[in-house]
Jmol script that loads the backbone (N, CA, C; Angstrom):
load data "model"
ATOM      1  N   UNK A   1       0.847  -1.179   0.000  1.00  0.00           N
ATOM      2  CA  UNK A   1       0.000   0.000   0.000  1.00  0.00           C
ATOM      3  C   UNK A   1       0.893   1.244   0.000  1.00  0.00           C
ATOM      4  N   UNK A   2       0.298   2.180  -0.775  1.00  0.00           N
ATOM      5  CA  UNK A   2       1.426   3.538  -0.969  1.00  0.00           C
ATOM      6  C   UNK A   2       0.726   4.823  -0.219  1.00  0.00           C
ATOM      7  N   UNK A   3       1.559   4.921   0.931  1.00  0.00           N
ATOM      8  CA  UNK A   3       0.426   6.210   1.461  1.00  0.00           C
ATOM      9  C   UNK A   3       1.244   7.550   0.762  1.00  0.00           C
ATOM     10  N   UNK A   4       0.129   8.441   1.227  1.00  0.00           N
ATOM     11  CA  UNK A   4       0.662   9.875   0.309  1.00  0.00           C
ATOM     12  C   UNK A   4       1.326  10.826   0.975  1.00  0.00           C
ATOM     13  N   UNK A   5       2.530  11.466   0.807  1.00  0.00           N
ATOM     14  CA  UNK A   5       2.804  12.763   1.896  1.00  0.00           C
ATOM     15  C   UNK A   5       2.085  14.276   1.248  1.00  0.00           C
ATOM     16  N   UNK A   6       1.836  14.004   2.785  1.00  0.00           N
ATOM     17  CA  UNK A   6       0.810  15.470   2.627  1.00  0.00           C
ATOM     18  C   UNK A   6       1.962  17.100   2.840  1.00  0.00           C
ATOM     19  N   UNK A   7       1.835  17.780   1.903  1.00  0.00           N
ATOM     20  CA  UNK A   7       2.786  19.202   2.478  1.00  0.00           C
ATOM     21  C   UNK A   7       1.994  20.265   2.825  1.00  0.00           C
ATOM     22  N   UNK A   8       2.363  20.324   4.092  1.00  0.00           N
ATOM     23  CA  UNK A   8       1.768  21.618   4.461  1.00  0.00           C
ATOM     24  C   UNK A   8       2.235  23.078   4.510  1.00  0.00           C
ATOM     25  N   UNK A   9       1.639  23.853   4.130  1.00  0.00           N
ATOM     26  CA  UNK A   9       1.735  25.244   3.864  1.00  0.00           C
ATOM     27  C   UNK A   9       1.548  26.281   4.119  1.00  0.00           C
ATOM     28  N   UNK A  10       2.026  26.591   4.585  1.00  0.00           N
ATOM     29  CA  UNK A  10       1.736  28.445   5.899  1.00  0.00           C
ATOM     30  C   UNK A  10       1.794  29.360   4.969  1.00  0.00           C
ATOM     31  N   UNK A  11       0.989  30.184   5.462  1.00  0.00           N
ATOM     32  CA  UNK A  11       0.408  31.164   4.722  1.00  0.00           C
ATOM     33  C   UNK A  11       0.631  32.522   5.515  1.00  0.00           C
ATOM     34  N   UNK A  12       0.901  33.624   4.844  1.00  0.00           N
ATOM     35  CA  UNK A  12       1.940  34.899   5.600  1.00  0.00           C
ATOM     36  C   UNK A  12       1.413  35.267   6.695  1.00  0.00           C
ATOM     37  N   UNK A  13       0.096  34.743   7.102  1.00  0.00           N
ATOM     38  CA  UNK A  13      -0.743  34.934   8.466  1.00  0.00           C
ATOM     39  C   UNK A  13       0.352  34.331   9.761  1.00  0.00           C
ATOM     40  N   UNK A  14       0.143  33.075   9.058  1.00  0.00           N
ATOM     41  CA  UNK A  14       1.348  32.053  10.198  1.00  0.00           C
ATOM     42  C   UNK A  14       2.495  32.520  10.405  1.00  0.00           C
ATOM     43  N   UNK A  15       3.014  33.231   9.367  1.00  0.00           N
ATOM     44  CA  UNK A  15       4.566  33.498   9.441  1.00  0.00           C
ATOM     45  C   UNK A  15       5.059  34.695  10.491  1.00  0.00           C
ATOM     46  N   UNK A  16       3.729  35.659  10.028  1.00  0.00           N
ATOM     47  CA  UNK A  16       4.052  36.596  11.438  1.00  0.00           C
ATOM     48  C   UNK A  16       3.425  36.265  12.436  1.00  0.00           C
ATOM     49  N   UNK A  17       2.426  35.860  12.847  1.00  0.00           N
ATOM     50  CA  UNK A  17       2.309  34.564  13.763  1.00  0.00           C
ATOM     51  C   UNK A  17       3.887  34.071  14.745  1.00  0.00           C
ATOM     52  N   UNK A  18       4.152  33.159  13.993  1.00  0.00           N
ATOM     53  CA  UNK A  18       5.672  32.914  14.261  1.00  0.00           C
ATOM     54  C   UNK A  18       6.374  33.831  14.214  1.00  0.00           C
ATOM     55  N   UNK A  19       6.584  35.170  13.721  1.00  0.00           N
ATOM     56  CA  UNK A  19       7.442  36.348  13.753  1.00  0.00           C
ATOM     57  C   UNK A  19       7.763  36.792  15.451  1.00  0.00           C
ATOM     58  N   UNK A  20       6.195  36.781  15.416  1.00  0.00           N
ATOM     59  CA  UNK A  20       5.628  37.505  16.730  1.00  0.00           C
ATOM     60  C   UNK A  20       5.661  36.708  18.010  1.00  0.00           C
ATOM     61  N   UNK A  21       6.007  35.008  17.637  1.00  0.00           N
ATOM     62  CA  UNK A  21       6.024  34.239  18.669  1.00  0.00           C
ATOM     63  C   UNK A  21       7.935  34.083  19.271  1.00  0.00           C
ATOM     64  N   UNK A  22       8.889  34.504  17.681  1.00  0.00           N
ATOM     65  CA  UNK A  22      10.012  34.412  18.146  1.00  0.00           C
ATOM     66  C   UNK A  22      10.684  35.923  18.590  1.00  0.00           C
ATOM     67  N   UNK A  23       9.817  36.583  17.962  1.00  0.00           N
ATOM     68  CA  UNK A  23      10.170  37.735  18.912  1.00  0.00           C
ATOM     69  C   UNK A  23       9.821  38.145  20.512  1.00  0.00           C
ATOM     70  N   UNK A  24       8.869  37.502  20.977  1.00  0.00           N
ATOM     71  CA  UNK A  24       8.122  36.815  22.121  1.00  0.00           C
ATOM     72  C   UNK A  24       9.493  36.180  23.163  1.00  0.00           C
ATOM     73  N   UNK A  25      10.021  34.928  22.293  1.00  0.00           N
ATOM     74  CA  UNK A  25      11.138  34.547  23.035  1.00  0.00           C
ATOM     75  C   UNK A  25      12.326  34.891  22.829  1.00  0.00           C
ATOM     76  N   UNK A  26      12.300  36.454  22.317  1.00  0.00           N
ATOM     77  CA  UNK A  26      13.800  36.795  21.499  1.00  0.00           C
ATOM     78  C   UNK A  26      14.682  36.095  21.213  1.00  0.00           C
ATOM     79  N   UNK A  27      14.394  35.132  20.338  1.00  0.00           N
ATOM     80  CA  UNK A  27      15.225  34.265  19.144  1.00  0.00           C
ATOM     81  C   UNK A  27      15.378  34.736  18.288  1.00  0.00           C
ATOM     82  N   UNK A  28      16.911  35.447  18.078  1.00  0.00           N
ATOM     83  CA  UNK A  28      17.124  36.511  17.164  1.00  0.00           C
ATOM     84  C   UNK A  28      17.175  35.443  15.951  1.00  0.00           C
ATOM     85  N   UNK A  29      17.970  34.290  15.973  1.00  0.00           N
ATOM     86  CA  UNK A  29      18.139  33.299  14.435  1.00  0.00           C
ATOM     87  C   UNK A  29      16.805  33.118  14.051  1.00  0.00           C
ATOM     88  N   UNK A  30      16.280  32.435  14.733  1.00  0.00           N
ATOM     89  CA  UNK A  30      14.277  31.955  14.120  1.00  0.00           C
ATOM     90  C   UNK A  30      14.078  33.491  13.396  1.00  0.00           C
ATOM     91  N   UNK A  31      14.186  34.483  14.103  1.00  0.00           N
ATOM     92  CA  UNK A  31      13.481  35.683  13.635  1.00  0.00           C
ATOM     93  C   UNK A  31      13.826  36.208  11.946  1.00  0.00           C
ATOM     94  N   UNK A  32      15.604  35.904  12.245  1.00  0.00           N
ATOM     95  CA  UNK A  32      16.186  36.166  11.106  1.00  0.00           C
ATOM     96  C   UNK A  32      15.280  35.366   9.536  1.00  0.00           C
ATOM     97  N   UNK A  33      15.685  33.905  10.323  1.00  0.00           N
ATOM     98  CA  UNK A  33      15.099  32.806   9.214  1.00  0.00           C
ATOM     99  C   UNK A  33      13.478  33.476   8.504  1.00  0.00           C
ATOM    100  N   UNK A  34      12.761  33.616   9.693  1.00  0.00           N
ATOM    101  CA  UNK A  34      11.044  33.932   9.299  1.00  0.00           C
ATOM    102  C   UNK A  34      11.295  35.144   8.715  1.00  0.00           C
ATOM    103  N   UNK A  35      12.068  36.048   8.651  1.00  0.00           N
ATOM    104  CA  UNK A  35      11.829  37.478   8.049  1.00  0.00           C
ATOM    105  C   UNK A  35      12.066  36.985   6.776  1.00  0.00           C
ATOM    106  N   UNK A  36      13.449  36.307   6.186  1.00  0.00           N
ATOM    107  CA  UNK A  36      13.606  35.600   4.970  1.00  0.00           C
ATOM    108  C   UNK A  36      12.569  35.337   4.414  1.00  0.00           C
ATOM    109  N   UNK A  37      12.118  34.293   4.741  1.00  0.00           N
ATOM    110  CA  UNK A  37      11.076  33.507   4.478  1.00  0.00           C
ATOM    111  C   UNK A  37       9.314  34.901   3.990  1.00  0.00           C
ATOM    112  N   UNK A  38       9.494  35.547   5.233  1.00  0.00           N
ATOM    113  CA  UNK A  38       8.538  36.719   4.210  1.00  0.00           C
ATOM    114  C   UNK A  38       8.812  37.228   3.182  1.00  0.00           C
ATOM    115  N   UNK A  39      10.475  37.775   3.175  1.00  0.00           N
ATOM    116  CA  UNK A  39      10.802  38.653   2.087  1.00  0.00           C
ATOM    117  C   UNK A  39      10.977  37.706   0.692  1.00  0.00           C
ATOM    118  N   UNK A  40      10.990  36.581   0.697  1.00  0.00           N
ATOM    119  CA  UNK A  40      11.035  35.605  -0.096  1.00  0.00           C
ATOM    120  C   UNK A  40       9.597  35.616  -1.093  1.00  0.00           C
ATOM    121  N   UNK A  41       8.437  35.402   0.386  1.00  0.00           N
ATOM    122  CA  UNK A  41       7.028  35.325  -0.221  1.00  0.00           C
ATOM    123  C   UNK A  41       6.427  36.503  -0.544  1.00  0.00           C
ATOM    124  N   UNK A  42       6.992  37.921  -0.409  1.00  0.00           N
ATOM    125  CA  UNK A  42       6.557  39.080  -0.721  1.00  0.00           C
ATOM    126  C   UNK A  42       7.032  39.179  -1.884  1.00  0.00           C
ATOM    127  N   UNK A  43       8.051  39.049  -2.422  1.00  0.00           N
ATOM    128  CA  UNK A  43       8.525  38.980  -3.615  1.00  0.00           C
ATOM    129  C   UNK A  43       8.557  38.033  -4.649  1.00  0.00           C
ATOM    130  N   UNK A  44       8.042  37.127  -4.241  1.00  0.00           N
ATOM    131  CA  UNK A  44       7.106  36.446  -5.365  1.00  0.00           C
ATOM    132  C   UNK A  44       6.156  37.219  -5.130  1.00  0.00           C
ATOM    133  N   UNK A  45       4.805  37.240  -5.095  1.00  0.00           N
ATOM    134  CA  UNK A  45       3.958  37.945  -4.568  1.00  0.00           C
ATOM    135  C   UNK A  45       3.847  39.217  -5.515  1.00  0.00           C
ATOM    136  N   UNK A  46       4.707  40.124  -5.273  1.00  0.00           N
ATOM    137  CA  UNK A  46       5.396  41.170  -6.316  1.00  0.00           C
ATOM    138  C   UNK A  46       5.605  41.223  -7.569  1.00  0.00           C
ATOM    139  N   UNK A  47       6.293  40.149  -7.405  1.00  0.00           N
ATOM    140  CA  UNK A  47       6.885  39.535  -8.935  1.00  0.00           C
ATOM    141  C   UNK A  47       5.410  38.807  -9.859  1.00  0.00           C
ATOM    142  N   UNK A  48       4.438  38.424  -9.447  1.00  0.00           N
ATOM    143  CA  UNK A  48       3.181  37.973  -9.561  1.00  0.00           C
ATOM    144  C   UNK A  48       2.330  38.755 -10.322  1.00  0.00           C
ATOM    145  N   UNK A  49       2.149  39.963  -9.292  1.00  0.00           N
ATOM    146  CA  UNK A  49       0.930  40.577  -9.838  1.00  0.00           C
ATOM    147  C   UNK A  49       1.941  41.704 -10.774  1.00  0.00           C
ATOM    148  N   UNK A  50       3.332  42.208 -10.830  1.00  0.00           N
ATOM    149  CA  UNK A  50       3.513  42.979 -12.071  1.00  0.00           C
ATOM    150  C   UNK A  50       3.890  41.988 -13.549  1.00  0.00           C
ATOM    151  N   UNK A  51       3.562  40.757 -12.897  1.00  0.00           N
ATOM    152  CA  UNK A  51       3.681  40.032 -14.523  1.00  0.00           C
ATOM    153  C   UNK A  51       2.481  39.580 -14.767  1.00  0.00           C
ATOM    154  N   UNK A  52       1.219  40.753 -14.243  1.00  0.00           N
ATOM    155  CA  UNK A  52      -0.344  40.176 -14.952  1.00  0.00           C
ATOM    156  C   UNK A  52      -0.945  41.233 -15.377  1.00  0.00           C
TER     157      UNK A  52
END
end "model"
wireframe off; spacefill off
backbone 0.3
color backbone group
């Protein structure tokens, strides 16, 4: 039997969510990583709607 992997996907709600949870425990690395991770999805995002 072949089971399936499921991927799950956070959505920029979660991310500052988590922004706000590692700034909470001032974890400057987590914080670093999650800001990436926005400026990553803002710019796709960007890159999105000026190529429509």
């Amino acid at each position: 039997m072949r089971t399936k992997r499921l991927r799950t996907r956070l959505s920029l709600d979660d991310y500052l969510d988590l922004l706000n949870l590692a700034i909470a425990l001032q974890d400057e690395a987590w914080q670093k990583e999650i800001t990436a991770k926005l400026e990553k999805m803002t710019a796709a995002c960007a890159g999105a709607e000026s190529s429509s």
